[in-house]
N, C-alpha and C positions, 0 to 999 in steps of 0.2 A: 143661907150663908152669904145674901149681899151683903157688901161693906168690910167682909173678910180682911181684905189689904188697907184698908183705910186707915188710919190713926186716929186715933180717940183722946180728946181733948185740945187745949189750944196749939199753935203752930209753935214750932219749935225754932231753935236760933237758925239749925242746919237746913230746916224746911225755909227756913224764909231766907237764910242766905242762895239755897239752891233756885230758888221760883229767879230772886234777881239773876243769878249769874244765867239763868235760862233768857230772860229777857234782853240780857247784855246780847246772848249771840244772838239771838234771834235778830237785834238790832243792827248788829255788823253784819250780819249774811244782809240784811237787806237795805241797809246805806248803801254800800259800796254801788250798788244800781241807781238809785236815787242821784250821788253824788256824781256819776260818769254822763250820765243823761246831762245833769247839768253844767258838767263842765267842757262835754262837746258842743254845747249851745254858745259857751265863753270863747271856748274857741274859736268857733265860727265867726262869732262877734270880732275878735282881734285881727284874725287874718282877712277879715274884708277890709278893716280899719285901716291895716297896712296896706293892701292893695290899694286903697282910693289914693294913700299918702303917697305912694308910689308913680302913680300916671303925674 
């Protein structure tokens, strides 16, 4: 009985809208890290910038 759940034949409109809409989140759960990483680097980069402008 392998293959029971499987679907038989080509992929469907539903299956291939579902595989994207999986990858969509998978992509936002895992930017949002990506993007914070590099925007505390920005950061850092601007408030030393004003510091120096500062003295």
């Amino acid at each position: 009985m392998s293959g029971a759940n499987r679907p038989s034949g080509p992929a469907t409109r539903k299956s291939l809208d579902l595989a994207d809409q999986i990858e969509r989140d998978e992509l936002e759960n895992n930017l949002p890290d990506a993007l914070s990483s590099v925007d505390d680097e920005d950061d850092d980069d601007e408030n030393d910038s004003d510091r120096t402008l500062g003295r």
